[in-house]
Backbone as numpy.savetxt, mean C-alpha at the origin, in Angstrom:
# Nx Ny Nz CAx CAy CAz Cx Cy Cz
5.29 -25.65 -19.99 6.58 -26.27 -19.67 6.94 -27.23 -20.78
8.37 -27.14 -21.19 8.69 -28.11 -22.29 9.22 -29.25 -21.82
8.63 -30.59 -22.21 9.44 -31.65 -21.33 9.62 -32.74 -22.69
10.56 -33.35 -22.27 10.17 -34.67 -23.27 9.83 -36.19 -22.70
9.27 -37.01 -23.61 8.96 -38.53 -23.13 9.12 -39.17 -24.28
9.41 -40.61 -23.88 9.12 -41.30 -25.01 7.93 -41.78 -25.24
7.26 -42.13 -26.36 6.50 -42.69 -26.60 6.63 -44.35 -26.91
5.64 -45.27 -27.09 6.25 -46.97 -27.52 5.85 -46.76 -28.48
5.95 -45.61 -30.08 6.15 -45.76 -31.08 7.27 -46.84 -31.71
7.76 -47.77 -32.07 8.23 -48.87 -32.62 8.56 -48.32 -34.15
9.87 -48.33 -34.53 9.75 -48.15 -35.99 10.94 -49.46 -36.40
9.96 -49.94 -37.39 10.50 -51.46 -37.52 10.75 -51.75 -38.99
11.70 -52.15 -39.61 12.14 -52.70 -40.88 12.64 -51.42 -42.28
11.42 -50.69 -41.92 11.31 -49.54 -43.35 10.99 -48.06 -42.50
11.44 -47.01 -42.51 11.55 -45.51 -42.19 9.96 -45.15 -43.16
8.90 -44.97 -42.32 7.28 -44.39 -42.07 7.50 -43.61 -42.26
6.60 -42.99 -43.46 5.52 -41.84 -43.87 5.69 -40.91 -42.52
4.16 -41.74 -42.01 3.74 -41.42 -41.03 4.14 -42.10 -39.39
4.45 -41.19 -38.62 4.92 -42.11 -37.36 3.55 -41.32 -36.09
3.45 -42.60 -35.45 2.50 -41.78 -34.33 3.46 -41.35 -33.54
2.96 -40.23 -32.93 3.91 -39.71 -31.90 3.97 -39.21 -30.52
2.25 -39.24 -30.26 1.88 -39.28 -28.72 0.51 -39.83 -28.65
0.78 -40.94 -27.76 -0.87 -41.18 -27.67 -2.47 -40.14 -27.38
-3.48 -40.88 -27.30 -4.39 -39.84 -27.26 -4.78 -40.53 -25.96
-6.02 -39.25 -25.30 -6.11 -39.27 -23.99 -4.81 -39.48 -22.67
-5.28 -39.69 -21.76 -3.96 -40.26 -20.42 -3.35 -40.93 -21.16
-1.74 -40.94 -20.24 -0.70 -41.43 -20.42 0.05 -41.50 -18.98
0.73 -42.64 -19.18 1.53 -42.77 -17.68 3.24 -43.69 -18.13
4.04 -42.67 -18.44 4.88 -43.21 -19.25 5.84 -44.16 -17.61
6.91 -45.25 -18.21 7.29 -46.23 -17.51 8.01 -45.28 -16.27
8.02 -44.61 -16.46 8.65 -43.92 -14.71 7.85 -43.34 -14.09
6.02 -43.08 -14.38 4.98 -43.08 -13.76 4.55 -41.90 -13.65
5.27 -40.77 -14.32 4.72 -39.65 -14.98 3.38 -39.90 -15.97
2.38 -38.92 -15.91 1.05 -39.02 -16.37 1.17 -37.84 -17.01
0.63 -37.79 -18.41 0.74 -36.70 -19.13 -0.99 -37.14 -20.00
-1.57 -35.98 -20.79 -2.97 -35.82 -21.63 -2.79 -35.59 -22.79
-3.30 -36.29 -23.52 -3.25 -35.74 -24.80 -4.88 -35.13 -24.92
-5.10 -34.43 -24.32 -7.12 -34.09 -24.32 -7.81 -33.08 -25.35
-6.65 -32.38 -25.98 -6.80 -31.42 -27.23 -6.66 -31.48 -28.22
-6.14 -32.99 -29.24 -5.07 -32.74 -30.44 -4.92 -31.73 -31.47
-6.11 -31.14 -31.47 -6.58 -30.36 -32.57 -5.49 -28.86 -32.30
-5.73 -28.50 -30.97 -5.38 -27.12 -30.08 -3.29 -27.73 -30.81
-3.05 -28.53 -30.69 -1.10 -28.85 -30.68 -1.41 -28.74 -32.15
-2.20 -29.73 -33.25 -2.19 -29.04 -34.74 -1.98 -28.16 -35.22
-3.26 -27.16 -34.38 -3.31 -25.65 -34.79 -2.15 -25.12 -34.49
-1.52 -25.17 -33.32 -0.59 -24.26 -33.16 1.01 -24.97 -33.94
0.76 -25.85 -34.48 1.92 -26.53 -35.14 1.49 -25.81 -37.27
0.65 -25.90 -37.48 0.58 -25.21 -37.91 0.54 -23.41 -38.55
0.26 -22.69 -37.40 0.13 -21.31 -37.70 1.99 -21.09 -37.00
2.50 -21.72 -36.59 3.85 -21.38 -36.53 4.76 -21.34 -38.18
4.25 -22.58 -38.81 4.90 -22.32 -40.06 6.42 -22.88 -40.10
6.35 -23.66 -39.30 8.57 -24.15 -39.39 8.28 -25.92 -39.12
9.00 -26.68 -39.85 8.71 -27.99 -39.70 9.73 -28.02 -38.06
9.44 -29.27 -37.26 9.71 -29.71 -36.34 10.67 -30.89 -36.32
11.45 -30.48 -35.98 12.99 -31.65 -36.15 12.97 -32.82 -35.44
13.54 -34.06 -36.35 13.35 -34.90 -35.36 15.11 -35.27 -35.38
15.82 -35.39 -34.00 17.09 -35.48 -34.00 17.54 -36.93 -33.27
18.79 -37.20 -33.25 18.80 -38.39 -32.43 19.34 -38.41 -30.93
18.40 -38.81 -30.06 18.83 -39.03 -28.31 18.45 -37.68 -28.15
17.52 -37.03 -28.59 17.50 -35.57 -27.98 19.05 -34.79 -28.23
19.26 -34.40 -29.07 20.51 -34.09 -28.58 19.82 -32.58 -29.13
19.34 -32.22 -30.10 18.54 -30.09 -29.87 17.82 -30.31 -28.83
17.70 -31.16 -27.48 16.88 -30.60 -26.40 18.09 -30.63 -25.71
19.10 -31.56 -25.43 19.93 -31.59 -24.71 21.33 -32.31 -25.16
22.45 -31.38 -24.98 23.41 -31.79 -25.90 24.17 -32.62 -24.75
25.33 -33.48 -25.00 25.98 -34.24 -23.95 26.90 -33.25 -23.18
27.46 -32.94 -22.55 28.08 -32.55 -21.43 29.58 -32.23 -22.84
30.32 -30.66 -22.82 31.39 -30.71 -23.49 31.01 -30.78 -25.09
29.91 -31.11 -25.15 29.34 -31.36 -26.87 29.69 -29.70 -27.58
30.15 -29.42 -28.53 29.95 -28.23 -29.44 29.68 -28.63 -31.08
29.48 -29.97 -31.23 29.41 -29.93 -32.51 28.09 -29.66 -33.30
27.34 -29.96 -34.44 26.50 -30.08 -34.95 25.63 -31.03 -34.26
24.22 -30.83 -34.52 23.32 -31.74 -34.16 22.58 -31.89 -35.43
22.98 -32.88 -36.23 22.07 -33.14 -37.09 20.52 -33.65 -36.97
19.72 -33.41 -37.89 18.42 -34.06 -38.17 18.83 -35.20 -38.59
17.24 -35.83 -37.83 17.36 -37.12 -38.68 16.32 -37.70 -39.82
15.31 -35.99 -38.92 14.18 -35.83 -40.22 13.57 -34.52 -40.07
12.48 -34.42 -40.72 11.38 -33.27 -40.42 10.03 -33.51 -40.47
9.11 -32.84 -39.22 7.71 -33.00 -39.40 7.40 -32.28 -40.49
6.71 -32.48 -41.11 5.91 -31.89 -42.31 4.47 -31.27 -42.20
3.97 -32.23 -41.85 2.03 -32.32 -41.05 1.87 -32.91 -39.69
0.84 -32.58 -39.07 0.59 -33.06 -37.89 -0.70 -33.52 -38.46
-1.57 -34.94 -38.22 -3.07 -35.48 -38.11 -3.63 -36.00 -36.47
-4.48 -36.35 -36.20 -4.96 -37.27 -35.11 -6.13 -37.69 -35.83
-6.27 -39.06 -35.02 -7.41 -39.91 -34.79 -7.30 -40.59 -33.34
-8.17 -41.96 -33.66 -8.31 -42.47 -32.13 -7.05 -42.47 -31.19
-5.87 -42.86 -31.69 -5.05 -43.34 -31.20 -4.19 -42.36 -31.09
-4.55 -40.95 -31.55 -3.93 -40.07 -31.07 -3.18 -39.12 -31.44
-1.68 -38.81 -31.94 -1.37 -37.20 -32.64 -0.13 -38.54 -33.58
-0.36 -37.87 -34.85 0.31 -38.47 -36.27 1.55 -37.49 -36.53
2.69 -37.29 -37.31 3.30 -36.69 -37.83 4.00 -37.46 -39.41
3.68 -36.42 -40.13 4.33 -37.09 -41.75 5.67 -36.44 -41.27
7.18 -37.57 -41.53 8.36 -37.47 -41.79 9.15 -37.43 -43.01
9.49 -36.57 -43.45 10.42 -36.47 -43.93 12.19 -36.63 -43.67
12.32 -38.04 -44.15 13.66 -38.48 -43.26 14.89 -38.67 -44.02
16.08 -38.27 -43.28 17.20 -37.84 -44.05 17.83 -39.36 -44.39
18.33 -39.67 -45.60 19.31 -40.68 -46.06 20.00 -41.75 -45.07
20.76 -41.10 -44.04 21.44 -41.73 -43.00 20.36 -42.32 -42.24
18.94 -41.20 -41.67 18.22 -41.90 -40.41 17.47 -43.12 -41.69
16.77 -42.88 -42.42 16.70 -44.24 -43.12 16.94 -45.25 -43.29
18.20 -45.38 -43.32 19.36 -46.26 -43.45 19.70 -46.58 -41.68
19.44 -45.91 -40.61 19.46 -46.59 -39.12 18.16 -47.20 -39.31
17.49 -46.68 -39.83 15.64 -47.34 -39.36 15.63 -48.74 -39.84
16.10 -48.48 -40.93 15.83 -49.88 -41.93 16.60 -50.90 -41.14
18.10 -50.93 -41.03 18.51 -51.30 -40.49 18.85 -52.13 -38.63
17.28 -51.05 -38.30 17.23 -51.32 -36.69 18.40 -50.52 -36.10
18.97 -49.62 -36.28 19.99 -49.32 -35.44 19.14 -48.66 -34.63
17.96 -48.08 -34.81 16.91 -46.65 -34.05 15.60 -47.53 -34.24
15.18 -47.83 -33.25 13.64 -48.43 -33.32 12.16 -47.59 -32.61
12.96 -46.78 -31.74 11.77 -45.66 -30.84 11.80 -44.52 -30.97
10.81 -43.79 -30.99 10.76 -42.61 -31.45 10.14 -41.64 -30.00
11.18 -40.98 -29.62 10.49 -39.65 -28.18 9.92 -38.69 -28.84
8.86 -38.16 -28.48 8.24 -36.89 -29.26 8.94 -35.75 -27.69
9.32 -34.37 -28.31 9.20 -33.33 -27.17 8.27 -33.03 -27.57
7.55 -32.25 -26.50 6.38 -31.02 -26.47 6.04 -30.46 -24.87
5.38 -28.89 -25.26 5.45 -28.33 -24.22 3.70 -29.22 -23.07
3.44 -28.71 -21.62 2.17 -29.12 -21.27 2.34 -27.95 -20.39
0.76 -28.35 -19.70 0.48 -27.15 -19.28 0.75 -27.91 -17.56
1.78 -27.25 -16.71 1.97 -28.03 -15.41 0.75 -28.53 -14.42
0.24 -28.03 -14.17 -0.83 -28.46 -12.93 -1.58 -29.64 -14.26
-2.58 -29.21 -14.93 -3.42 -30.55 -15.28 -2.54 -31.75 -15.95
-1.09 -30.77 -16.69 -0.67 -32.02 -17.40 -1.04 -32.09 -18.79
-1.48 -31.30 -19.37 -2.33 -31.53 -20.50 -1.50 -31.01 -21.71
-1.23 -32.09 -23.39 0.10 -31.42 -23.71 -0.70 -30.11 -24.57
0.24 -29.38 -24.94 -0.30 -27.91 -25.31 0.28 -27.71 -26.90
1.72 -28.35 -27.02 2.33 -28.11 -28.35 3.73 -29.15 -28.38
3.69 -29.43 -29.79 4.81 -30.36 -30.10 5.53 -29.17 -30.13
7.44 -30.00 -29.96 8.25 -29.41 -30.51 9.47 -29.99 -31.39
9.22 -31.68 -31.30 9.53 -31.90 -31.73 10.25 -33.61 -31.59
10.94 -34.55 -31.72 11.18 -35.59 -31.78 12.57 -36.17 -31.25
12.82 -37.09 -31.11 14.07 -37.64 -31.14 13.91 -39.58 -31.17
14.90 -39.68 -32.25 15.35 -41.53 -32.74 16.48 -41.43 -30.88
15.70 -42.63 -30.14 16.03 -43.54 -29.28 16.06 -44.60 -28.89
17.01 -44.74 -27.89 17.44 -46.68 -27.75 16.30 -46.65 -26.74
16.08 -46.41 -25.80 15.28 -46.32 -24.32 13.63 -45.76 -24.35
13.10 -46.54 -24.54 11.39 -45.60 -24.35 11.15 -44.65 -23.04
10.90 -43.74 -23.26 10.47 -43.13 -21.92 11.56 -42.52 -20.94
12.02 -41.84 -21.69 13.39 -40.83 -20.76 12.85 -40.54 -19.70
14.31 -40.22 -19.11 13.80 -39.05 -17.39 13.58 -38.05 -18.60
12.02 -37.68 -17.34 11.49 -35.85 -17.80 12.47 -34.97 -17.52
12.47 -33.96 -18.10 13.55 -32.85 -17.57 13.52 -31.30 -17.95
13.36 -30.36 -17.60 13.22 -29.13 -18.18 14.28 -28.60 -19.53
13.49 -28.35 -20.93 14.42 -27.88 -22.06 14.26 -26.29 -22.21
15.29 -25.95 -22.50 15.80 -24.53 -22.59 15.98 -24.21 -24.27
15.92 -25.11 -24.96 16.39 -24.38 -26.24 15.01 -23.54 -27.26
13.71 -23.79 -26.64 13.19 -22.83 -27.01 11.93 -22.16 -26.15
12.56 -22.49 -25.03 11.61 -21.77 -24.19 12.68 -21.74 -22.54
11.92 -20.61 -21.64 13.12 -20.54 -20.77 12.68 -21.88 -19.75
13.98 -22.11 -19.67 13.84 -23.28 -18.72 13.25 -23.09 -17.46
12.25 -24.21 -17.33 11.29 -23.81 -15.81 11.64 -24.65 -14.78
11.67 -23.80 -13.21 13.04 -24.75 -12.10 11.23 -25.93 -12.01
12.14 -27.02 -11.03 11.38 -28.06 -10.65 9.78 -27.54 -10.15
10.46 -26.77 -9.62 9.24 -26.40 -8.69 8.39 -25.42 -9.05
7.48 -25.59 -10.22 7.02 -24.53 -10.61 5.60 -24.86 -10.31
5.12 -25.91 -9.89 3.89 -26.66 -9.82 3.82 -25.63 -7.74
4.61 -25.58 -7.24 4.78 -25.24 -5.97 4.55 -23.34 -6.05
5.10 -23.23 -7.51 4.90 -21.85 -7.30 3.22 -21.03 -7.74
2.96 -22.05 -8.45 1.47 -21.80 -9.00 0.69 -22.08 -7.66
1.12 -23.00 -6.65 -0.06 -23.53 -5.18 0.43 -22.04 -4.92
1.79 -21.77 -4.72 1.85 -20.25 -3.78 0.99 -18.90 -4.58
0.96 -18.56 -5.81 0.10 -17.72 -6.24 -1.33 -17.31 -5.91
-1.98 -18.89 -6.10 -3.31 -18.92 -6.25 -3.46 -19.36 -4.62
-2.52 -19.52 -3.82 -2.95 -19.03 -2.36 -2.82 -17.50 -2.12
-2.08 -16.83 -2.79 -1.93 -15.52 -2.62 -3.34 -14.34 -3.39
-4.11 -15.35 -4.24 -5.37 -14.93 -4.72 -4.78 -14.13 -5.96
-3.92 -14.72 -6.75 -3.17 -14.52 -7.54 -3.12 -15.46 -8.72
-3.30 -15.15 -10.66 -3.05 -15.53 -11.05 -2.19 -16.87 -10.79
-2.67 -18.61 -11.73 -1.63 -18.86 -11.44 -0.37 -19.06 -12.68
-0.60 -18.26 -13.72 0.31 -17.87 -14.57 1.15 -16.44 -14.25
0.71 -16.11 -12.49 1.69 -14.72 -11.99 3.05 -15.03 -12.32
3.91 -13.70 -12.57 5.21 -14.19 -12.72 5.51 -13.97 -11.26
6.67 -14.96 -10.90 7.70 -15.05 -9.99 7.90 -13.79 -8.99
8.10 -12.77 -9.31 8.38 -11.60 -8.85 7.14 -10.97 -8.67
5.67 -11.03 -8.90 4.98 -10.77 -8.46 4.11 -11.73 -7.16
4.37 -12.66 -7.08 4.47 -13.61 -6.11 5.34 -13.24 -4.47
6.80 -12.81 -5.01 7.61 -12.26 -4.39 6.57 -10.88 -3.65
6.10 -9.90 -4.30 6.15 -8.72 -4.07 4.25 -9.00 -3.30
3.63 -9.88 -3.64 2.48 -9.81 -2.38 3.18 -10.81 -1.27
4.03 -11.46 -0.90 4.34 -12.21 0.38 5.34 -11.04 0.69
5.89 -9.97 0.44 6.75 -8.94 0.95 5.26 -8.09 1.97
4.38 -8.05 1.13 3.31 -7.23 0.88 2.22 -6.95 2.24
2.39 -8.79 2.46 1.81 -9.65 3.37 2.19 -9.55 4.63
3.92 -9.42 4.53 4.95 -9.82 5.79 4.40 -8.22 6.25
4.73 -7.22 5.44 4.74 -5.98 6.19 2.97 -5.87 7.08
1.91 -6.27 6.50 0.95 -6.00 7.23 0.76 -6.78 8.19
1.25 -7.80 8.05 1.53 -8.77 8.90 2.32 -8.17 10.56
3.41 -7.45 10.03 4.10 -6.75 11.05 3.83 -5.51 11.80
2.81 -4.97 11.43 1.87 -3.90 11.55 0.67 -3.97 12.96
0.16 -5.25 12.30 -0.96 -6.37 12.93 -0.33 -6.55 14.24
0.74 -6.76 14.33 1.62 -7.96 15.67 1.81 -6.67 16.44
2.49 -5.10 16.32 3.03 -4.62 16.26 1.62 -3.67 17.26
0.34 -3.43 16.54 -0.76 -2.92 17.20 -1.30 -3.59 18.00
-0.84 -4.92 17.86 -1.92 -6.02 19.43 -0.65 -5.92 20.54
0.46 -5.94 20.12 1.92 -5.74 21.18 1.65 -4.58 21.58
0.72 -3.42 21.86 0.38 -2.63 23.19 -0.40 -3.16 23.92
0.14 -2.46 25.19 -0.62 -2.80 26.74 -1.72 -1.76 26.50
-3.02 -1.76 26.45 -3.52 -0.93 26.62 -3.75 -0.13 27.84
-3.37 -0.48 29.01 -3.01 -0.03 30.24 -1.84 1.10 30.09
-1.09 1.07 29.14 -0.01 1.71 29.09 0.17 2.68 27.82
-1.51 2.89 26.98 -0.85 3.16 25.59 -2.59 3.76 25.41
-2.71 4.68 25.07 -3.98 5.12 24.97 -3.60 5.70 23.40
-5.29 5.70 22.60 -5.28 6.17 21.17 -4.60 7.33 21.21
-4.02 8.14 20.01 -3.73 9.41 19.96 -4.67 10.24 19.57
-5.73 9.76 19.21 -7.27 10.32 19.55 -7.55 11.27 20.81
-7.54 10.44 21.55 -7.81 10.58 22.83 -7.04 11.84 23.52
-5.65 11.45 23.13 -4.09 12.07 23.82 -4.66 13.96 22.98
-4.96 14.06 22.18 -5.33 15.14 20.99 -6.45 15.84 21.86
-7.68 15.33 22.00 -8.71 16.00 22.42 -8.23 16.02 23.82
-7.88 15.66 24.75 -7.39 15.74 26.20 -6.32 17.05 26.10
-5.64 17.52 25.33 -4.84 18.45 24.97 -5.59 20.19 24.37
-6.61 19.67 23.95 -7.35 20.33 23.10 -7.92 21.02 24.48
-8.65 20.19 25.30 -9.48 20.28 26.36 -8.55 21.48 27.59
-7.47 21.07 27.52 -6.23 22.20 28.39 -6.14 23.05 28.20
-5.67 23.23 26.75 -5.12 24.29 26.28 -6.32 25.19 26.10
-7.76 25.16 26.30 -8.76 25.72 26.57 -9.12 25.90 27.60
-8.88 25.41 28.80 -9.07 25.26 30.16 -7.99 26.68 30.37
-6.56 26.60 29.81 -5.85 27.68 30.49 -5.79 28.55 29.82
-6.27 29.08 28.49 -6.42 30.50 27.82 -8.30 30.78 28.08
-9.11 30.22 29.19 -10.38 30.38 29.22 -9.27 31.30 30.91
-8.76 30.47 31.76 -8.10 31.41 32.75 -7.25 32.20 32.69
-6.28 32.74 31.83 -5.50 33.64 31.67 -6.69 35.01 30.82
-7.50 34.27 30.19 -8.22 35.86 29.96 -9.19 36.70 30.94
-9.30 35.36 31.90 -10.20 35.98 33.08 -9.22 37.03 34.17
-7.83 36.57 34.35 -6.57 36.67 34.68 -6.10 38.25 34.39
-6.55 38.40 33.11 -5.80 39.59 32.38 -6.99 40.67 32.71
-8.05 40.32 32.46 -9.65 41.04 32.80 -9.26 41.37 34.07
-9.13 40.88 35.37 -9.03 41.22 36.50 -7.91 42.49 36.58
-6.85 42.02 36.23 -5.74 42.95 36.14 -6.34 44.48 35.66
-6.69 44.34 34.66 -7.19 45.76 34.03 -8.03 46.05 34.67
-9.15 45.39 34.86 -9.97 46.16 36.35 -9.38 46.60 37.61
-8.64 46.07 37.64 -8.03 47.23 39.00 -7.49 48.06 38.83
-6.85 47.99 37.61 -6.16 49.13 37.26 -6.97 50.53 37.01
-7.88 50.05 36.40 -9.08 51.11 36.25 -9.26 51.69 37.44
-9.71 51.06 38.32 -10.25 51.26 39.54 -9.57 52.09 40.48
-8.16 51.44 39.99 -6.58 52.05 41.00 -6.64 53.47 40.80
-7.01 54.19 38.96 -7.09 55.22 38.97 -5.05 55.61 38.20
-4.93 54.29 37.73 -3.64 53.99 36.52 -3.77 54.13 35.54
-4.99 54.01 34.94 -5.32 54.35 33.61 -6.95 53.83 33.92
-7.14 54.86 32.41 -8.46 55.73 32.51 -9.30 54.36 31.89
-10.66 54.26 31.54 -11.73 53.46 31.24 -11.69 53.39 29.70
-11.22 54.37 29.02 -11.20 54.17 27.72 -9.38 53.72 27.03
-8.49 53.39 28.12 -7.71 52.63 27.94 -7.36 51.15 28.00
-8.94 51.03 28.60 -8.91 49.30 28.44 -8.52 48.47 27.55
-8.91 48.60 26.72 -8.21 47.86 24.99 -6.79 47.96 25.00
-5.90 49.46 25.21 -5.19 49.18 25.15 -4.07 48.22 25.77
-4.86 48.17 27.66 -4.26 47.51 28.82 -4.06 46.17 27.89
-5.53 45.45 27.87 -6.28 44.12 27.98 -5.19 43.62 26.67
-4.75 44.08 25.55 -3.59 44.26 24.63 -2.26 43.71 25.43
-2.19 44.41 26.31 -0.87 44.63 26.14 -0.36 43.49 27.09
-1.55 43.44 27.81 -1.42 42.46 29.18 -1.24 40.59 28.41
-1.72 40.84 27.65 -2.13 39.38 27.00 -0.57 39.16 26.24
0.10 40.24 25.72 1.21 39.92 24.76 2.26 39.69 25.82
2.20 40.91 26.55 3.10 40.73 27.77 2.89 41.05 29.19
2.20 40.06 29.57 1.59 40.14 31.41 2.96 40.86 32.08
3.98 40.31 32.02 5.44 41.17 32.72 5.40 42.29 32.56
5.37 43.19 31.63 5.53 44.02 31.35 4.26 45.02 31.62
3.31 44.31 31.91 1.70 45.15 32.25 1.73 45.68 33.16
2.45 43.97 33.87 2.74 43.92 36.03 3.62 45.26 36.28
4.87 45.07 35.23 5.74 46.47 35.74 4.91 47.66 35.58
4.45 48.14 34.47 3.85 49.13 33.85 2.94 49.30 35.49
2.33 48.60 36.35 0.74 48.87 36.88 2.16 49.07 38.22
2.74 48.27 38.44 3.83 48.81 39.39 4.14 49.99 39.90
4.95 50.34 38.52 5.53 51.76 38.48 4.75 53.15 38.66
3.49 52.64 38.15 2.43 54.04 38.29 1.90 53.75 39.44
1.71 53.01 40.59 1.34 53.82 41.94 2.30 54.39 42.75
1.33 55.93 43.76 -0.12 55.87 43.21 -0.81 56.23 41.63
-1.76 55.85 41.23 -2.30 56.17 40.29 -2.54 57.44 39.64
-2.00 57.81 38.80 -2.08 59.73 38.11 -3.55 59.88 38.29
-4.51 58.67 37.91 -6.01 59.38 37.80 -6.92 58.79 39.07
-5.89 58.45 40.44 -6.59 58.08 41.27 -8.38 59.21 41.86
-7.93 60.34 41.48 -8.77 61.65 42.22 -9.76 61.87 41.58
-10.00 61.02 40.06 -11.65 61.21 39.16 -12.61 60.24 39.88
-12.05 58.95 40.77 -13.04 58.34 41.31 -12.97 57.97 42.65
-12.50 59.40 43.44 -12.82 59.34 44.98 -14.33 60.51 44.64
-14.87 60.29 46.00 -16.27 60.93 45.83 -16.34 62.83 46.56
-16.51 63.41 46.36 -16.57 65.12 46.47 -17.46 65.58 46.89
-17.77 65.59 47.79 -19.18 66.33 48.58 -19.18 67.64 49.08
-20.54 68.47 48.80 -20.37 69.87 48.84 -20.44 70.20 50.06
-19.61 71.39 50.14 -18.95 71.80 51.55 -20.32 72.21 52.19
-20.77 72.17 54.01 -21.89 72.92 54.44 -21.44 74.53 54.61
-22.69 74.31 55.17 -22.54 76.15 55.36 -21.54 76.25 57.01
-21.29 77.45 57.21 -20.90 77.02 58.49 -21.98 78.03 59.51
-21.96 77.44 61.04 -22.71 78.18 61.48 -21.48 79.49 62.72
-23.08 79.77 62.74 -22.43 81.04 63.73 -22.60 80.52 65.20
-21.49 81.57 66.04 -21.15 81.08 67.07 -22.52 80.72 68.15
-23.64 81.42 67.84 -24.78 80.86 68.56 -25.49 79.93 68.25
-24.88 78.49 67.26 -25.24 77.19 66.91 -26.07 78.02 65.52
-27.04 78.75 65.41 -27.62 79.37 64.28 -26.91 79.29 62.95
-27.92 78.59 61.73 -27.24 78.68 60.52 -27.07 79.57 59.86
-25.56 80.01 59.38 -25.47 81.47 58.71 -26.38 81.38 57.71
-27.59 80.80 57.24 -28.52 80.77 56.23 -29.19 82.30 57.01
-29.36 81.92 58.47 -29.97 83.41 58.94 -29.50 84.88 58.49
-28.50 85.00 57.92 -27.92 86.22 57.97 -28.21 87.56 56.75
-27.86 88.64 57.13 -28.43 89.37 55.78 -27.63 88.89 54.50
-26.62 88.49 54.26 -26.15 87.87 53.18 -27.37 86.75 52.23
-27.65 85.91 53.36 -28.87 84.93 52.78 -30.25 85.45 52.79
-30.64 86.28 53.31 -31.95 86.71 53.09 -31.56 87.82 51.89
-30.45 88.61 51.64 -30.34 89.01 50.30 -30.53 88.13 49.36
-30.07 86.82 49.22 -29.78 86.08 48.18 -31.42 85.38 48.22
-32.32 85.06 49.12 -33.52 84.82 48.71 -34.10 85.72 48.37
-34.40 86.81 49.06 -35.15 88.04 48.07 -34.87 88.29 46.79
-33.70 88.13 46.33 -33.54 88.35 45.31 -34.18 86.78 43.82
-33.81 85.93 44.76 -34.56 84.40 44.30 -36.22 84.34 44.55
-36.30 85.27 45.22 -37.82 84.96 45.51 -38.62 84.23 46.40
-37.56 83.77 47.58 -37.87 82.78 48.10 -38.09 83.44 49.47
-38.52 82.25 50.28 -38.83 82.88 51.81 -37.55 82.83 52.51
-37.63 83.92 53.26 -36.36 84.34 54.06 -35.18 83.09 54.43
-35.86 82.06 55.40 -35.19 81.10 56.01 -35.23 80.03 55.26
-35.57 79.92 53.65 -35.65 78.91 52.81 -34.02 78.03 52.36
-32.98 79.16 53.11 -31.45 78.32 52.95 -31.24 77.38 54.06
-32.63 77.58 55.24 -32.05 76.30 56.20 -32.72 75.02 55.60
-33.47 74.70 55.29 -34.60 73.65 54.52 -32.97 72.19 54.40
């Protein structure tokens, strides 16, 4: 986050080389903001490998121009080098004619450094740059001119991330998209304890109970159809080696079996399975079996047998 503060840098009589420009270690500037200087080396480096001197302007006006402003914002100098020691982060100035001539003069006695920090610890991360002021210690405020401006509440959005078990450098919209993420399982959750279980059984359950029927009544319709064709057999409607075709036909269409077994009684082949017993002999009018007669004692003599062997 880019913010600015002033520092109680003092520039008094003659326009400095060198100006300090943020203290080292804590800081708690007069409106009770606390800022770190705990790295200086880490804001060097990166003030260096950028390669562009760092402007110093007056009242902030390249962080923030006045309301209606379109004109120029002049410098009033340029960083050149960044150093530290005890007291904290140095900058060599290079200062333009005019700010010279305010310094010397006292018209500009304080010097605000901008730079970015890192929000939650506070800790600064990189200069960006300066501003000649009447007031030590501005209101903080979010700058846009080289980085995107971050809303107030960004310290609120990093607690919401890293409650979400989330980066807390997540962007915004991924923040968004696990509390969407959340709500829906969330609604899921409410949604499966909101049955009565009195009133709502698994579809587990509802599946195999179905399973269990629909086996229960094609285990009786084939016993159903079996019966049918056995009588039919029996009826003497069709023959024993038309079973397959019945037990077929009955299963595709029982109606049509029923008519079919209908229409054919009595049965065309009722007369292969009534029973046929061989006729007796008959007797003669004196109760005597015509086995006695010369007809049958021809037919044993000729068999070989004893005379009266047709009454046996």
């Amino acid at each position: 986050m880019l913010n600015e503060v002033s520092a109680t840098c003092e520039l008094s009589g003659k326009a400095p080389d060198w100006v300090h420009l943020i203290p080292s270690g804590q800081m708690v500037g007069r409106d009770g903001r606390q800022f770190a200087l705990s790295d200086p080396q880490s804001v060097i480096q990166a003030f260096n490998q950028s390669g562009v001197d760092l402007p110093i302007d007056y009242e902030h006006q390249n962080d923030r121009k006045p309301d209606g402003y379109v004109g120029p914002v002049p410098a009033a100098g340029w960083i050149k080098e960044l150093k530290s020691d005890a007291a904290g982060l140095w900058g060599r100035v290079d200062w333009t004619a005019q700010a010279r001539e305010l310094i010397s003069n006292k018209a500009y006695r304080y010097l605000s450094p901008s730079f970015f920090f890192e929000p939650r610890s506070k800790a600064i991360t990189k200069l960006k740059g300066a501003g000649l002021v009447h007031n030590p210690n501005l209101q903080l405020h979010a700058l846009a001119s080289q980085d995107t401006a971050m809303p107030e509440n960004q310290d609120f959005m990093q607690q919401l991330a890293q409650a979400l078990d989330l980066p807390t450098e997540a962007e915004p919209q991924a923040v968004f998209d696990a509390i969407a993420t959340l709500k829906g399982t969330a609604r899921l959750e409410t949604a499966a304890q909101s049955h009565d279980p009195a009133r709502f059984v698994p579809i587990e359950a509802v599946q195999e109970l179905m399973q269990d029927r629909n086996q229960q009544l094609s285990t009786q319709a084939e016993s159903r159809i079996a019966g049918k064709v056995s009588e039919a057999v029996a009826g003497g409607i069709i023959l024993p080696r038309m079973k397959e075709w019945a037990t077929a036909l009955c299963r595709k269409d029982e109606a049509a079996f029923d008519t079919f077994v209908s229409s054919s009684v009595p049965g065309a082949y009722s007369h292969l399975t009534k029973p046929n017993p061989l006729p007796a002999f008959p007797r003669n009018g004196a109760g005597e079996a015509t086995s006695n007669s010369p007809e049958a004692a021809a037919i044993c003599a000729q068999l070989g047998l004893k005379p009266d062997a047709l009454n046996d």
